[in-house]
C-alpha positions in Angstrom: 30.9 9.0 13.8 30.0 5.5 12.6 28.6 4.9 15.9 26.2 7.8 15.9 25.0 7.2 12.1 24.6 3.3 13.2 22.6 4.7 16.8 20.3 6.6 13.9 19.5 3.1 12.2 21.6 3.9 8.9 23.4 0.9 7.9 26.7 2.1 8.3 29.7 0.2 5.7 32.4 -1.5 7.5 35.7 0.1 6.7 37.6 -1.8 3.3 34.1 -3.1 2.5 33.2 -3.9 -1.0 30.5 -1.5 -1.8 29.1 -4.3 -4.0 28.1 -6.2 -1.2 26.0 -3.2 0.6 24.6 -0.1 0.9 24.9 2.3 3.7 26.6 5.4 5.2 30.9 5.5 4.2 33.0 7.4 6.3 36.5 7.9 4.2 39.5 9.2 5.9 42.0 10.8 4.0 45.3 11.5 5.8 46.7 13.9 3.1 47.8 17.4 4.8 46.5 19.4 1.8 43.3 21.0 1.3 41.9 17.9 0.0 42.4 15.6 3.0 40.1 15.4 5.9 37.0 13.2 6.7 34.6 12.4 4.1 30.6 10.5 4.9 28.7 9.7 1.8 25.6 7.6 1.1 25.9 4.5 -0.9 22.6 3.2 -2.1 21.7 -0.4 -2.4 23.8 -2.2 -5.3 20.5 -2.4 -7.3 19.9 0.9 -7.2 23.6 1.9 -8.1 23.4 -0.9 -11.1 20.1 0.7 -12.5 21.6 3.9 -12.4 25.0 2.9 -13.8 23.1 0.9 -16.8 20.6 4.1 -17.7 23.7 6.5 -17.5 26.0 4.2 -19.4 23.2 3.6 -22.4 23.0 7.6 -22.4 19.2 7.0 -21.1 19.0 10.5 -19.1 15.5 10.5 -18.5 14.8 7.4 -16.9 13.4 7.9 -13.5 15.9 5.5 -11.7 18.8 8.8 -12.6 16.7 11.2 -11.1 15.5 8.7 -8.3 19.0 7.9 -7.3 20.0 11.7 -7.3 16.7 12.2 -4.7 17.9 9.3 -2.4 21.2 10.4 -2.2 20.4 14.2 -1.3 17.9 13.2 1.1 20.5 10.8 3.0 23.0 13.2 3.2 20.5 15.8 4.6 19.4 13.2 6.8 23.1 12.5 7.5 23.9 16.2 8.6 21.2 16.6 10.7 21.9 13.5 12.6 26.0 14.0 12.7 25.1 17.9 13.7 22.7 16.6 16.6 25.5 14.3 18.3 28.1 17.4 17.9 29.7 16.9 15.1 30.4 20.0 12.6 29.8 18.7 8.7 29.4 20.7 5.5 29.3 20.0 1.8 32.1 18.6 1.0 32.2 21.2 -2.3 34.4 18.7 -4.2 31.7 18.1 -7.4 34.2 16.4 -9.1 36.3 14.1 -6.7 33.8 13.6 -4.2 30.3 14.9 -4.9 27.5 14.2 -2.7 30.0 13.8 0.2 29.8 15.6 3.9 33.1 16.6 5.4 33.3 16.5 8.9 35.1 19.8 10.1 35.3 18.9 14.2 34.3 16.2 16.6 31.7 16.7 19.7 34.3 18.1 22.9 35.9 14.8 24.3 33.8 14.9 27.7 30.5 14.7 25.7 29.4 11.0 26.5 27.0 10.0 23.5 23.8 10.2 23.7 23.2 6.4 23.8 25.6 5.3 25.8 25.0 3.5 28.8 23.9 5.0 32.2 24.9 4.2 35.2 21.6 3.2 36.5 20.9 0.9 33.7 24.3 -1.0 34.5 22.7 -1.6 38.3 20.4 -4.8 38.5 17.5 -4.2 40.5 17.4 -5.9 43.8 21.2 -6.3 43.6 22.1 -3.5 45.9 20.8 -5.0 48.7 22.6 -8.3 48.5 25.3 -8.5 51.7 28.7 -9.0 50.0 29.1 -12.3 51.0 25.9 -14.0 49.4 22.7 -13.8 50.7 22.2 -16.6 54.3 
């Protein structure tokens, strides 16, 4: 799934990353068996962003544009996030969890094992051309 978000372009967040360091796609696993386990992808904007946003909430400043900006960029990444998730096979929803995890995709089901990405390497592009007709033992 990281692959496919980082194929997209989306700076994707190395797992145990400190999100004060970056911004980019998170994928969270949680192992938990109950309804609230499963995996989660969210969008974490660029620490400036998140720091503008924190410092307008926290001074109760609810109508600074940077709140309603930060809202806008996250929507729009997870939308863009779905679509490109849904396009390599992937089946993702709203994760529906407003309170523990809102703005967060969860990814119901993989693409079917045989499906080779979309980027992966070809056969043909592996093949250096001229190569093939090079006798095994060097060329006399």
């Amino acid at each position: 799934m990281r692959n496919e978000l980082a194929a997209a372009g989306l700076a994707v967040l190395a797992p145990m990353m400190d999100s004060v360091l970056a911004g980019g796609a998170e994928v969270d696993v949680d192992d938990g068996a109950d309804a609230a386990g499963g995996v989660f992808v969210s969008w974490k904007a660029s620490p400036r962003l998140q720091a503008c946003a924190r410092r307008a909430f926290g001074l109760k400043q609810l109508h600074e544009p940077v709140l309603r900006h930060s809202h806008a960029v996250g929507a729009a990444m997870m939308q863009a996030m779905a679509a490109v998730l849904s396009s390599a096979g992937f089946t993702v929803e709203d994760a529906r969890d407003e309170y523990h995890r809102p703005q967060h995709l969860r990814v119901l089901a993989g693409p079917p094992s045989q499906q080779q990405p979309v980027w992966s390497l070809r056969d043909d592009e592996l093949a250096l051309p001229g190569w093939q007709d090079v006798p095994v033992g060097g060329a006399d």
